[in-house]
C-alpha positions in Angstrom: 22.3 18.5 -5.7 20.9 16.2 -3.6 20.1 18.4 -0.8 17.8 20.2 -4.3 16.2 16.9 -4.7 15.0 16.5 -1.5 13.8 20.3 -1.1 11.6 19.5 -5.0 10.5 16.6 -4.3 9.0 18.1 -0.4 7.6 21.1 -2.4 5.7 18.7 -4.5 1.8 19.6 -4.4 -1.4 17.6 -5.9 -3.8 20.0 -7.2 -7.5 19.6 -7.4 -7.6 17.4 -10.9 -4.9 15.3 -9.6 -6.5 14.8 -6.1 -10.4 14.0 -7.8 -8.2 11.1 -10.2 -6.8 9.9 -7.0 -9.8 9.6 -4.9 -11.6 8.5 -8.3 -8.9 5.4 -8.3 -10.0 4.8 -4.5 -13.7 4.5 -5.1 -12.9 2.4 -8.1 -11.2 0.1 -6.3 -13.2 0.4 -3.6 -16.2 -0.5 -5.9 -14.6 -3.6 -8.4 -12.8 -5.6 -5.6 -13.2 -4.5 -2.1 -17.0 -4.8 -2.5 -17.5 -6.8 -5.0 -14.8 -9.8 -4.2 -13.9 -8.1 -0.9 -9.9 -8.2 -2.1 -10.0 -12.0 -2.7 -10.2 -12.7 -6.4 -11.8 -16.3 -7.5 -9.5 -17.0 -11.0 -11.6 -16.8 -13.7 -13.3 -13.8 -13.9 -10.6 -11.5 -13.1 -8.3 -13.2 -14.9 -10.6 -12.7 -18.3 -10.5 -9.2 -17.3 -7.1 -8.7 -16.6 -6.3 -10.2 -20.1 -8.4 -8.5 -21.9 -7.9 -4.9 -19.7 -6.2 -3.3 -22.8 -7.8 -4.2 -26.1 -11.1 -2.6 -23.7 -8.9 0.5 -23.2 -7.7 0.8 -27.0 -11.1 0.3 -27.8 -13.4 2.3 -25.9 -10.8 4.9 -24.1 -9.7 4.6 -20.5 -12.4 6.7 -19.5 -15.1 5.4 -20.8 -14.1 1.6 -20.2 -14.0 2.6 -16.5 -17.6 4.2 -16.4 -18.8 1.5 -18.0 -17.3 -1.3 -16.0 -18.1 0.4 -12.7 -21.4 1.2 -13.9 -21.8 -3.1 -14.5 -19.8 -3.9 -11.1 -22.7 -1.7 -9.9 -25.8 -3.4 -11.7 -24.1 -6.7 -10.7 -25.0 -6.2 -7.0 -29.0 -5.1 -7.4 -28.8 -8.2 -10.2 -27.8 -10.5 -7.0 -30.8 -9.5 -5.2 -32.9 -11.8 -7.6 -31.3 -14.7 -8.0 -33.3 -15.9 -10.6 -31.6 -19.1 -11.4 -28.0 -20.4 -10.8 -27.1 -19.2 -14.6 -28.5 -15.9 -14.1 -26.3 -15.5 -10.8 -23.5 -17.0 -12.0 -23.5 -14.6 -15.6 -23.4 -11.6 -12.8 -21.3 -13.0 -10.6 -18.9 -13.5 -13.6 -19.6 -9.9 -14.7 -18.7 -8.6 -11.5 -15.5 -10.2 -11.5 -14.7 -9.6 -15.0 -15.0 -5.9 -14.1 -13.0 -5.8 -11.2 -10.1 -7.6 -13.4 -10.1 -5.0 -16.2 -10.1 -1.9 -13.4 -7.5 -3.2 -11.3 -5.2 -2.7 -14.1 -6.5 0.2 -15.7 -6.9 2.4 -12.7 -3.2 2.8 -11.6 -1.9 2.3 -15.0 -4.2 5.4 -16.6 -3.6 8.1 -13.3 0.0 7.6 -11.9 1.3 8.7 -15.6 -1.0 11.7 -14.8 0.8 13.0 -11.0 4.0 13.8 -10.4 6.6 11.6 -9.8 7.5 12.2 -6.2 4.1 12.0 -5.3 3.2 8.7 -7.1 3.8 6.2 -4.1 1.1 8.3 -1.8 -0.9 8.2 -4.8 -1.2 4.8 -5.6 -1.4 3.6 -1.9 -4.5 6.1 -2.2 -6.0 4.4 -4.6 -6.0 1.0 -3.7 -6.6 2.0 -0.3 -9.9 1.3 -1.7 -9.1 -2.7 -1.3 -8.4 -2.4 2.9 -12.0 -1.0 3.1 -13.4 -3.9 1.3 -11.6 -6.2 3.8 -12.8 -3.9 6.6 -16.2 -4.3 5.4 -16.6 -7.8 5.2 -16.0 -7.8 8.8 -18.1 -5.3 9.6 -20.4 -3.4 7.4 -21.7 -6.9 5.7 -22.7 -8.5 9.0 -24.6 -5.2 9.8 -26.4 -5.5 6.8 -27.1 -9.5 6.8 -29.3 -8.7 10.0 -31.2 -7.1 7.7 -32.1 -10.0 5.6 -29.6 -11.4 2.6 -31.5 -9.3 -0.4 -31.4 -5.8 2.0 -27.3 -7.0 2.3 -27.1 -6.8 -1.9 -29.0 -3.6 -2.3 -27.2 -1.7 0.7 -23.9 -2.9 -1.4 -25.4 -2.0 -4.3 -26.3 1.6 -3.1 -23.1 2.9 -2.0 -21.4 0.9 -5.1 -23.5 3.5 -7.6 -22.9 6.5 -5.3 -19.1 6.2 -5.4 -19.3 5.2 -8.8 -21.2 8.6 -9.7 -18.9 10.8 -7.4 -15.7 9.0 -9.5 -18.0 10.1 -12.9 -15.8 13.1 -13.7 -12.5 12.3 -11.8 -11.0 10.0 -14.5 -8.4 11.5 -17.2 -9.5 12.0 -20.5 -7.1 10.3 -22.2 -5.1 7.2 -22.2 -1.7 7.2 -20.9 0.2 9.0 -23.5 2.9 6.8 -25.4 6.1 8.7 -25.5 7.9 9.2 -29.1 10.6 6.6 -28.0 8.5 3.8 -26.9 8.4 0.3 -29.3 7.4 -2.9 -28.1 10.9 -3.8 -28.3 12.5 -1.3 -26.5 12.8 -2.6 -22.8 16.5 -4.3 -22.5 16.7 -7.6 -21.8 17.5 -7.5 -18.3 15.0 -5.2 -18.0 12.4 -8.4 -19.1 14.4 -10.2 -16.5 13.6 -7.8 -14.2 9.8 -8.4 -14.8 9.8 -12.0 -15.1 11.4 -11.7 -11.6 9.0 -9.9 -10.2 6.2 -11.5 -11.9 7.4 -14.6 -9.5 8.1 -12.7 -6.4 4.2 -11.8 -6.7 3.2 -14.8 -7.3 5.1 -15.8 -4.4 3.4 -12.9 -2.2 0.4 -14.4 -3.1 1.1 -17.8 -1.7 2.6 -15.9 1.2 -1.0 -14.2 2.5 -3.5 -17.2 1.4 -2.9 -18.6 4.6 -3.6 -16.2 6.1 -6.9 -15.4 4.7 -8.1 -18.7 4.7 -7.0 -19.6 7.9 -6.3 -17.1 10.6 -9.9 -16.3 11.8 -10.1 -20.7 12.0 -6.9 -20.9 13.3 -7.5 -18.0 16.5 -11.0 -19.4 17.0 -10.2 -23.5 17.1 -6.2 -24.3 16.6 -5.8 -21.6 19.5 -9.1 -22.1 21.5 -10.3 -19.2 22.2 -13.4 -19.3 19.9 -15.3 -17.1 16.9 -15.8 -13.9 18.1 -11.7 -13.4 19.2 -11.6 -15.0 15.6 -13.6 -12.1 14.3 -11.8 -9.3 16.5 -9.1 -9.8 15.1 -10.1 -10.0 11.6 -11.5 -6.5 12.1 -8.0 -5.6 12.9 -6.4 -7.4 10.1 -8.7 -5.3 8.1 -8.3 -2.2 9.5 -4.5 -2.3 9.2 -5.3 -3.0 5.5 -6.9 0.1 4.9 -4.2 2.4 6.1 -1.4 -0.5 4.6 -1.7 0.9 0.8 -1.3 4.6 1.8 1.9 3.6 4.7 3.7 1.3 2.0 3.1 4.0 -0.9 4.1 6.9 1.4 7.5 5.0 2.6 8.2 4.3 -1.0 8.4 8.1 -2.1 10.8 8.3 0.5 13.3 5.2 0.2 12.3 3.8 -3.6 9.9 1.1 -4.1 12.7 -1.8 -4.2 13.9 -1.1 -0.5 9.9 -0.6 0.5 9.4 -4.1 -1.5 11.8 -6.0 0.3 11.2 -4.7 3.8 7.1 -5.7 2.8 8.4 -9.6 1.8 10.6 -9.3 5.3 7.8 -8.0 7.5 5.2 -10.5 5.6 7.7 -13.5 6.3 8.6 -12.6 10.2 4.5 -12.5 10.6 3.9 -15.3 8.7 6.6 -17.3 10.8 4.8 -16.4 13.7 1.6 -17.5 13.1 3.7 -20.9 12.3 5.8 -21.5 16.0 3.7 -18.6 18.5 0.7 -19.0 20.3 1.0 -15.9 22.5 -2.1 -13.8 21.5 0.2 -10.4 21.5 2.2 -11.9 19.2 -0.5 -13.0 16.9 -1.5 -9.9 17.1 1.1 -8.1 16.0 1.5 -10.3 12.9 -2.2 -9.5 12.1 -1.8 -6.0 12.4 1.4 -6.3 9.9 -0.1 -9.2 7.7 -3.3 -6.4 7.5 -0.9 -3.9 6.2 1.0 -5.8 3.2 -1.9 -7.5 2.4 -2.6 -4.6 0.7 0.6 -2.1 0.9 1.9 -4.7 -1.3 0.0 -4.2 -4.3 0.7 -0.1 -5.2 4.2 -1.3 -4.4 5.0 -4.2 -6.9 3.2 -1.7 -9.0 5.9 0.9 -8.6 8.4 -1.7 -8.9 7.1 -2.4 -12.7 7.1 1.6 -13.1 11.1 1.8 -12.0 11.9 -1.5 -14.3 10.3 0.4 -17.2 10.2 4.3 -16.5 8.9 6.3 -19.0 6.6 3.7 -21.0 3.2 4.0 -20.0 1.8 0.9 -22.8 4.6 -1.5 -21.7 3.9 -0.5 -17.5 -0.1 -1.5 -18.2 1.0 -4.9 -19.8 3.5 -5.6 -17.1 0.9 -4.7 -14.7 -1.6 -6.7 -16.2 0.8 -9.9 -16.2 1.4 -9.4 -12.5 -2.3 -9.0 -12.1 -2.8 -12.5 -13.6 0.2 -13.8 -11.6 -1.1 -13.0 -8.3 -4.5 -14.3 -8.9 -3.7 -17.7 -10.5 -1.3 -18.3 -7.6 -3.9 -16.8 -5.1 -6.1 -19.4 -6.6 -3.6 -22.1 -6.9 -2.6 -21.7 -3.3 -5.9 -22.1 -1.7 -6.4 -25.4 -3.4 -3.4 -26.2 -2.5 -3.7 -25.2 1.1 -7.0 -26.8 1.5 -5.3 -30.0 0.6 -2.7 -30.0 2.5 -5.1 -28.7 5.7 -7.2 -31.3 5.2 -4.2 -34.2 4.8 -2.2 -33.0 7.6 -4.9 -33.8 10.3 -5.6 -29.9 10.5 -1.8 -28.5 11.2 -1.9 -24.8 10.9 1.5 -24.2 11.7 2.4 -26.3 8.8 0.2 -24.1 6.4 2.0 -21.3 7.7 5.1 -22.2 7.2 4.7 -23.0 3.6 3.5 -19.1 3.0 6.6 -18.3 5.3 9.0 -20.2 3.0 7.2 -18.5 0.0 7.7 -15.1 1.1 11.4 -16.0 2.7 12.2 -17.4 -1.2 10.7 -14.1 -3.1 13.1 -12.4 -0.5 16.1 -14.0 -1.3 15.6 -14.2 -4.8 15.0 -10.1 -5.2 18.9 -9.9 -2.4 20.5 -11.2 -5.1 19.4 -9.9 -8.3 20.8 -7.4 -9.9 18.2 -4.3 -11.3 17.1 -4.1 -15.1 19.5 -1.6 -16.7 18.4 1.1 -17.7 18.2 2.0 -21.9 19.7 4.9 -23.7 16.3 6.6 -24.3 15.7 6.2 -20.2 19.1 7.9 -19.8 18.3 10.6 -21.9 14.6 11.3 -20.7 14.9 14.7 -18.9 12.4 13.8 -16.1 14.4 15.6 -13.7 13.0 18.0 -11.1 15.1 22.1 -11.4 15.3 23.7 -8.5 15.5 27.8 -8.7 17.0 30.0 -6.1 13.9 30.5 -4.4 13.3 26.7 -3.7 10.9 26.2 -6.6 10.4 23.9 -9.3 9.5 23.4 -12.4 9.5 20.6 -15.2 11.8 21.1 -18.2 10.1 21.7 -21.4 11.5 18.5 -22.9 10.3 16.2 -20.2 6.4 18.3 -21.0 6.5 17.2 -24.2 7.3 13.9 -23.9 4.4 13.3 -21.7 1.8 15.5 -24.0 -1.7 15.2 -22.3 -0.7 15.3 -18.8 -3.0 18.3 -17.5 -1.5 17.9 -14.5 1.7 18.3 -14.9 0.8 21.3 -16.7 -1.0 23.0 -14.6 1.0 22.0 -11.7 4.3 24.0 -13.1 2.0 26.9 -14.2 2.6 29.5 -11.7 6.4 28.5 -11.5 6.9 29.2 -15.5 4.4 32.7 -14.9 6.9 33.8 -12.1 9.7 32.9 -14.7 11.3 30.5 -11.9 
């Protein structure tokens, strides 16, 4: 049986819908935060958005709510380019941020219900790889552009902003994530809101874990370790290009081992790295702790996102609430932290290593916490949801026509199992 499981879940294939919604969530995310906030997200705006992600949804469809907020994200950036006053650069500012909020949580939460199941860890890595190429920019493609002059900088983002938001147009699914015949507002079990609570902190922790680091790394190579601002930058661009391949490694690992054993082994390697930037000043070693500090920084996020879809499999509305609530958890501590931070910096006469070691302790906590706690039980209508892969004789698969129903809408599903239900596999 398990030697099948491993042979379906290898055979698993994306097909052309499912890839354009992935590499729709990519330029989405691309657009909303690794553009427009460059993955760090000041707390109002994207908190509003986050809030308020589903009554937009409910409202105006999935679909549409994404067009539009793209479409404002977009308008936000040639808006910047005449500041006319502070209020009018503020309102688009807060515009831009509110957008980013809502699609963060809407994205994942309205494609992954779409793709397969074996395939949903490379898929959400994909699209939030769109966040590592927002932190790759901002060291690179944003001082390119300031040579041109500040306004050129806003309308060269603004550009590439609407051209990924018109080749995404089409790739979004039609339809909210469908809410399965079983599902109540009720119905997760109350270890199964432990569970979430849980992880709600261990986010929050995360959060507090990476601040540091993106406050005060490039500082801390340039001054604390002497050896001035353009090693500072070097190794910036490497933190941000190991952040662009993080989402995709971490999401890919996950399909293989689960998302809790790919979750712990992220708030491991964040904590060794962290540490190191705390007691090492060997360049090497910084630099390997950039390179894996680049990767969780973002890997992290598709994978506390599958964490929320294990706690509460099969419930699409409840998995977009959760989400947004751990949205809203990592941006108030994100927030929180770099006040926090800046404090302490600023009281300790300038001690890195004691910043660090703060986001260390963070991470080491969030660790220990998710060692000993046991996983949210599963309900009876989890039990009985037939979401199991068959395997035929000839090595093929196909989903039961229970498990089809109770996910009515999915097209790809559908058309994925197509030829295996022609050939009567």
């Amino acid at each position: 049986m398990k030697t099948h499981s491993v042979h379906a879940r290898a055979m698993v294939r994306l097909n052309r819908a499912a890839w354009f919604a992935t590499v729709a969530g990519m330029c989405g995310s691309l657009v909303s935060i690794g553009l427009a906030r460059f993955a760090y997200t000041p707390l109002i705006p994207p908190l509003a958005g986050a809030l308020l992600a589903r009554l937009i949804a409910a409202a105006l469809s999935s679909r549409q709510a994404l067009r539009l907020l793209l479409f404002v994200a977009t308008a936000a950036f040639f808006a910047c380019a005449y500041p006319l006053s502070v209020v009018w650069f503020f309102v688009w500012r807060f515009a831009s941020g509110f957008s980013g909020g809502v699609i963060m949580v809407l994205v994942p939460t309205s494609i992954l219900p779409q793709i397969p199941a074996a395939k949903r860890g490379f898929v959400s890595g994909m699209i939030f790889l769109g966040l590592g190429l927002g932190i790759a920019a901002s060291g690179t493609l944003i001082p390119e552009l300031l040579r041109l002059g500040l306004r050129e900088t806003w309308f060269g983002l603004g550009i590439l902003s609407l051209l990924l938001t018109v080749f995404s147009w089409f790739g979004w699914p039609a339809d909210n994530p469908p809410a399965l015949r079983f599902e109540t507002s009720n119905d997760a079990s109350f270890r199964s809101k432990i569970s979430l609570t849980i992880l709600y902190g261990q986010y929050a922790a995360n959060a507090l874990g990476l601040v540091p680091v993106m406050i005060l790394m490039v500082d801390y190579i340039a001054r604390g370790l002497g050896r001035g601002g353009d090693i500072g930058a070097a190794y910036w661009r490497v933190y941000g290009i190991a952040a662009i391949v993080g989402p995709v490694m971490c999401g890919g690992a996950a399909d293989k081992i689960g998302f809790r054993l790919s979750f712990r082994a992220a708030l491991l390697l964040q904590g060794i790295a962290v540490g190191i930037l705390s007691f090492v000043k060997n360049l090497v070693a910084v630099g390997i702790a950039t390179v894996l500090l680049g990767i969780f920084t973002t890997g992290v996020v598709p994978l506390s996102l599958g964490r929320i879809r294990d706690i509460l499999p099969h419930r699409p509305t409840a998995q977009r609430t959760a989400w947004s609530r751990a949205t809203i958890a990592f941006a108030v501590f994100q927030v929180l932290g770099g006040y926090g931070y800046a404090f302490l910096f600023s009281h300790s006469k300038e001690n890195y290593g004691l910043v660090f070691l703060c986001g260390t302790i963070a991470l080491v906590m969030a660790l220990i916490v998710d060692l000993f706690v046991r996983e949210g039980g599963s309900t009876a209508a989890d039990l009985a949801h037939p979401s199991t892969l068959l395997v035929s004789g000839k090595k093929r698969y196909k989903l039961s026509l229970e498990d089809r129903k109770s996910e009515a809408g999915s097209r790809f599903h559908n058309s994925i199992c197509t030829d295996d239900v022609r050939n009567g596999s």
